[in-house]
C-alpha positions in Angstrom: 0.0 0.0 0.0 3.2 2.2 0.6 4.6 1.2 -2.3 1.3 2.4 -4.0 1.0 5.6 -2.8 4.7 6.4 -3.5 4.6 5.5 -7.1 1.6 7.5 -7.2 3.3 10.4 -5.7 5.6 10.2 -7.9 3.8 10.0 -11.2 1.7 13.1 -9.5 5.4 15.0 -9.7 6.6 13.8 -13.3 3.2 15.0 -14.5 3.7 18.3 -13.0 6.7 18.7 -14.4 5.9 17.4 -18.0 2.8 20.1 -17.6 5.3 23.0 -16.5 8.1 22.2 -19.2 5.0 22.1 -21.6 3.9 25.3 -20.1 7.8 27.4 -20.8 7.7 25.5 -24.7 4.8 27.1 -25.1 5.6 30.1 -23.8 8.2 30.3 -25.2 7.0 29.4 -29.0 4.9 32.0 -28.2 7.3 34.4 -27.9 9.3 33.4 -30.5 6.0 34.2 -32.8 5.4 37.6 -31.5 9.1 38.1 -32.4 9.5 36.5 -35.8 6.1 38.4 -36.0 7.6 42.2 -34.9 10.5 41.8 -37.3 8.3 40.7 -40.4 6.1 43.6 -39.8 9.0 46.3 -39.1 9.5 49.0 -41.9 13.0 48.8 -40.9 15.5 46.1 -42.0 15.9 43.7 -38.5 18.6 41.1 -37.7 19.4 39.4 -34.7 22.8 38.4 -34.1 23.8 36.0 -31.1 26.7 36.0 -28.8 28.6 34.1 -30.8 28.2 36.5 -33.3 26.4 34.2 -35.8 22.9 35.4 -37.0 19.8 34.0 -35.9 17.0 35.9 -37.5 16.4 38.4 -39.8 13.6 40.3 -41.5 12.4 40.6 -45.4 13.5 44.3 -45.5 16.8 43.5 -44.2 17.2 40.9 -47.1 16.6 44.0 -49.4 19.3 45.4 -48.9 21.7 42.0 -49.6 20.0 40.7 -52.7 22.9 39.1 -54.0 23.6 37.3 -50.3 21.4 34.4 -49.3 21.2 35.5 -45.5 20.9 32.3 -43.7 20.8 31.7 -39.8 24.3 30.8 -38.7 25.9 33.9 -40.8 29.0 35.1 -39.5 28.7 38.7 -38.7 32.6 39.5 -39.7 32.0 38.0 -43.1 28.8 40.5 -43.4 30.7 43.4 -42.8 33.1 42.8 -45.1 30.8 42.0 -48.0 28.7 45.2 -46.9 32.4 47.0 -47.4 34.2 45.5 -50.1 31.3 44.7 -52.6 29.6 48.5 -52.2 26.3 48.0 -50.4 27.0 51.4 -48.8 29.7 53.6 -50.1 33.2 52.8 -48.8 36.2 55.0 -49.5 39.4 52.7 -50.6 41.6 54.1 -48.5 39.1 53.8 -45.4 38.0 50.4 -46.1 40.3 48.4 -43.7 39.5 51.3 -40.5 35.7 50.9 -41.6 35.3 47.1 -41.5 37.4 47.5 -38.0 35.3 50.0 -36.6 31.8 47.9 -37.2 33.1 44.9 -36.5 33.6 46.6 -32.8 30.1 47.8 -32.5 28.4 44.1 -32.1 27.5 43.6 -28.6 27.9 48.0 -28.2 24.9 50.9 -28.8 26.1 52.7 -32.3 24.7 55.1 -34.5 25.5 56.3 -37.8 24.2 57.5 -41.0 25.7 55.8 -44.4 25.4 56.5 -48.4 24.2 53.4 -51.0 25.6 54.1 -54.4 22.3 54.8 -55.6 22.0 58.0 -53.5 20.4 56.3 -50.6 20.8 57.4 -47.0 21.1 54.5 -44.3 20.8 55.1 -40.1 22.2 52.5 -39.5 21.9 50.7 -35.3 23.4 48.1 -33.4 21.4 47.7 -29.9 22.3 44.9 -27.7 19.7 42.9 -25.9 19.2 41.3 -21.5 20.1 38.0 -23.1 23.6 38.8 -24.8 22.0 39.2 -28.6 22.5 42.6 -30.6 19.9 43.8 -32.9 21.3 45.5 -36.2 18.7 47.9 -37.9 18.8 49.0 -40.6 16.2 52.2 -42.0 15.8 54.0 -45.2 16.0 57.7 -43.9 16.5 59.4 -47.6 13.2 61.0 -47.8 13.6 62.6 -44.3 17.6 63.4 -45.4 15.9 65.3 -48.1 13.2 67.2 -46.5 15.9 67.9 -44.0 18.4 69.1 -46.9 15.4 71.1 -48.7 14.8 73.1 -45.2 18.0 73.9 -44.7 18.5 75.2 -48.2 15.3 77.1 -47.9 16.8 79.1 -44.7 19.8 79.9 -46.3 18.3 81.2 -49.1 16.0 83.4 -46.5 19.4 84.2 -44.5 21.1 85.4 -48.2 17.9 87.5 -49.0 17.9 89.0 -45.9 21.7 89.7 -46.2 21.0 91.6 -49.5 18.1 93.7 -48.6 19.7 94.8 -45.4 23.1 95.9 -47.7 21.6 97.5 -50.1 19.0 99.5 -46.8 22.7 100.5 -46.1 23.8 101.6 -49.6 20.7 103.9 -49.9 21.5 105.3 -46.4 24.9 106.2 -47.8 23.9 107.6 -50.7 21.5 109.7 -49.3 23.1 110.9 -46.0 26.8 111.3 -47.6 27.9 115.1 -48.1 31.4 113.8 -48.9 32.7 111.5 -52.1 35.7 110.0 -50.4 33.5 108.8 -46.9 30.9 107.4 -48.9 33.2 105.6 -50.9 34.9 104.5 -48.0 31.9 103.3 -46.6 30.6 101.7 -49.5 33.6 100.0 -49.8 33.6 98.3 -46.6 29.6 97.3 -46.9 29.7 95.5 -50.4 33.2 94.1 -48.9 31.7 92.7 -46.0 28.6 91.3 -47.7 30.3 89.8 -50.6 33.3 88.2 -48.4 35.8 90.3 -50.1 39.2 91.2 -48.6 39.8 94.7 -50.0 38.6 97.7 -51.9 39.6 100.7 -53.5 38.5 103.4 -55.4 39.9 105.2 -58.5 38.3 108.6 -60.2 39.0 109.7 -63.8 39.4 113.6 -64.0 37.9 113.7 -67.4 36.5 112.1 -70.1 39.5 110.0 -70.8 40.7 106.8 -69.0 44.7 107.8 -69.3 43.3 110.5 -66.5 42.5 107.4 -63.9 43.8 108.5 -60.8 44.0 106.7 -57.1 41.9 108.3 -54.6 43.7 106.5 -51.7 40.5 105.3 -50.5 41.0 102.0 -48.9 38.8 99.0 -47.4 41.1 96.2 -46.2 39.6 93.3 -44.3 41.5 92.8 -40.3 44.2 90.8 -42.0 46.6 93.6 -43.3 48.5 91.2 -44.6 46.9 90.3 -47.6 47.0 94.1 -48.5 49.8 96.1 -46.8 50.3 99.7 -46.7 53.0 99.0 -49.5 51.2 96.7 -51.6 48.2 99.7 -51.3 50.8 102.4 -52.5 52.0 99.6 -55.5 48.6 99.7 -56.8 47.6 103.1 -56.2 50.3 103.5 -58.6 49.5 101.6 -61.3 46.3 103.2 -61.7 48.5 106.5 -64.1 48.7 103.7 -66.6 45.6 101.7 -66.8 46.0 98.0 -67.9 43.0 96.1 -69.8 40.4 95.9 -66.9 40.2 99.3 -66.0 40.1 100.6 -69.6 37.0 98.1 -70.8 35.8 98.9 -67.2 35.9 102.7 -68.3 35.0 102.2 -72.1 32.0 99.8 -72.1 30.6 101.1 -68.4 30.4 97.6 -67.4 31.6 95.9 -64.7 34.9 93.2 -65.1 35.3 90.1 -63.4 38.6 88.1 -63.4 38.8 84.8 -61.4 42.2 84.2 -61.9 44.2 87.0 -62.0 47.3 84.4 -62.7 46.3 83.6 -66.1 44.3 86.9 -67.3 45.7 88.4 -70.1 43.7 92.0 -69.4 46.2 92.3 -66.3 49.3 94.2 -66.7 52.5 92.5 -65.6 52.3 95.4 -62.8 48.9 95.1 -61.6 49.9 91.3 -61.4 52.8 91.6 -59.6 51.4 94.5 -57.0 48.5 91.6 -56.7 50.4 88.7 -55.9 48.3 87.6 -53.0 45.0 88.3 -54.9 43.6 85.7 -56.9 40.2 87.5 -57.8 38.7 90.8 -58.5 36.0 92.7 -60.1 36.1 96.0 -61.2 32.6 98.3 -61.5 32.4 101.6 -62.6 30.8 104.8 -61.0 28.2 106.0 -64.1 26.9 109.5 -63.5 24.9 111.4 -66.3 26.0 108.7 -68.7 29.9 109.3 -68.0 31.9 107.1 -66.1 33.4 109.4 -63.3 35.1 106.5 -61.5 36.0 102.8 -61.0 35.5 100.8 -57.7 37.4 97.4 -57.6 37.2 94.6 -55.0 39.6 91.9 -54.4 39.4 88.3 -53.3 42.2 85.8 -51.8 39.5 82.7 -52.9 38.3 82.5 -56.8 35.6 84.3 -57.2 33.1 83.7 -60.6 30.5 86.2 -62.0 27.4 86.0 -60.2 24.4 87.8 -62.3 22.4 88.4 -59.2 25.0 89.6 -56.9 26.4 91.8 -59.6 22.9 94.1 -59.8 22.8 94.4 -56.3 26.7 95.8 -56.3 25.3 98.1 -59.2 22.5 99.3 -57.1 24.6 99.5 -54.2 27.5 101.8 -56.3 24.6 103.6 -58.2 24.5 105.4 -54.7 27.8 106.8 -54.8 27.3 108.3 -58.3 24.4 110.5 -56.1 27.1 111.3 -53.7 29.0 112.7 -56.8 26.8 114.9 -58.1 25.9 116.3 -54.8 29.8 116.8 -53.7 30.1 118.3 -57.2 27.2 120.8 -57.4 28.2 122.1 -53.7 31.5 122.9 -54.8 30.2 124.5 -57.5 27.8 126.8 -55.5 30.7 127.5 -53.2 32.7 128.6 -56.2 30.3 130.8 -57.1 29.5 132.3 -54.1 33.1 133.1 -53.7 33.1 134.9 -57.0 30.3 136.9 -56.2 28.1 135.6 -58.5 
């Protein structure tokens, strides 16, 4: 009878146990499905890699992106990277390949971010997020669209930012050319406004006396950005000189009342071999003229360290902003001629 209720005992524990191993199976499957059932459904490309660093799942959308790779469980995830790397899934540079495949191969098991490029002009985010139970999930998600929009915005406030910068410059040319009682402080002023809008280093102005260009003298009005050393006080005095013997870009400055770019100043042949030489440190400049009652009455030049190439839109507002100094002109002019008069008696 002893015998009986111990063998019944125990068949009451094995059943139990049967039950509750049952029980965690199921469970378990069960968690397993909601899993396998998370990644299918995930817009993002999912894999699971173990500790072992071997994969054990992955999605449909992560296939996408290795369509040439038959990703099996068991995948070593060294021999991923390197395919991802050396056969151009994202864009690679040579030269960084071998740091690259080092630096990922690092990030299993670790939290890592990053953005990458496809060669098709896809943008990749690109996350490594390691799980309680020693796995890592890599994801993968197609963020070009929101690259874009993000691209397009920024673009959109720079082009505000550059409108702004304009309107506001030529407010200040207007201000100038209406305030100004005196040529050279307007010109010095104008100088320094169009020089710190258009990123220029330095500025001068030249007048002609008369109708012809051989008359081109210096006015010794200056604008030189904080580093002097691009335009020293001697360099300054070199050019001022140079302007008694106009080269080619102050004479079609003068001549066709249009303004003259050069973006090299290294190859130009409208340069004379002493504008060149005073300019050394210069690689740009653009030369506008001062128009007033249809006569060119001066030339205003700029200069640039970095290449600078004709810019249709910038160049009208430099006319509008120079426009102003031809007022300035006329209204020095016509004071001194009252104040002639008046001394005459007239």
């Amino acid at each position: 009878m002893v015998c009986t209720g111990i063998i019944l005992l125990l068949c009451l524990l094995l059943a139990g146990v049967l039950w509750r191993m049952a029980y965690v199976l199921r469970r378990e499957a069960t968690a397993d499905q909601r899993l396998m059932a998370t990644i299918d459904s995930a817009d993002a490309g999912l894999a699971v890699w173990d500790a072992s660093r071997r994969l054990t799942v992955c999605n449909d959308r992560f296939r996408e992106f290795y369509p040439s790779v038959t990703l099996k469980p068991g995948l070593e995830f060294e021999d991923l990277v390197r395919f991802t790397a050396t056969r151009a899934v994202v864009v690679v540079p040579e030269h960084e390949m071998d740091a690259w495949i080092g630096t990922w191969l690092g990030r299993l098991g670790q939290m890592s971010h990053d953005i990458v490029r496809t060669p098709d002009d896809r943008w990749i985010e690109v996350r490594t997020s390691p799980t309680d139970s020693g796995e890592t999930l890599l994801i993968f998600t197609d963020v070009t669209a929101a690259r874009m929009t993000a691209a397009a915005d920024s673009t959109r406030h720079e082009r505000l930012a550059e409108q702004s910068a304009n309107l506001d410059m030529l407010r200040h040319a207007v201000a100038i050319g209406r305030k100004s009682t005196s040529f050279h402080l307007a010109a010095r002023g104008m100088l320094e406004l169009v020089a710190v809008w258009g990123r220029w280093q330095a500025g001068t102005v030249y007048l002609i006396a008369s109708d012809g260009v051989a008359h081109l003298t210096s006015t010794g009005v200056w604008f030189v950005s904080d580093d002097e050393g691009v335009m020293s006080p001697e360099v300054r005095r070199e050019i001022d000189g140079c302007a008694e013997d106009p080269d080619d870009v102050l004479r079609q400055t003068v001549s066709a009342k249009r303004p003259v770019w050069i973006g090299n100043l290294s190859v130009d042949p409208r340069l004379s071999d002493a504008r060149r030489r005073a300019l050394v440190p210069i690689r740009s400049l653009c030369a506008f003229p001062i128009v007033s009652e249809d006569r060119v009455v001066g030339v205003v030049e700029w200069y640039s360290c970095e290449a600078k190439t004709p810019d249709e839109t910038r160049e009208a507002l430099m006319l509008d902003a120079i426009g102003q100094l031809s007022q300035v002109f006329v209204r020095e002019r016509a004071s001194r001629l009252t104040e002639t008069a008046t001394d005459r008696g007239i």
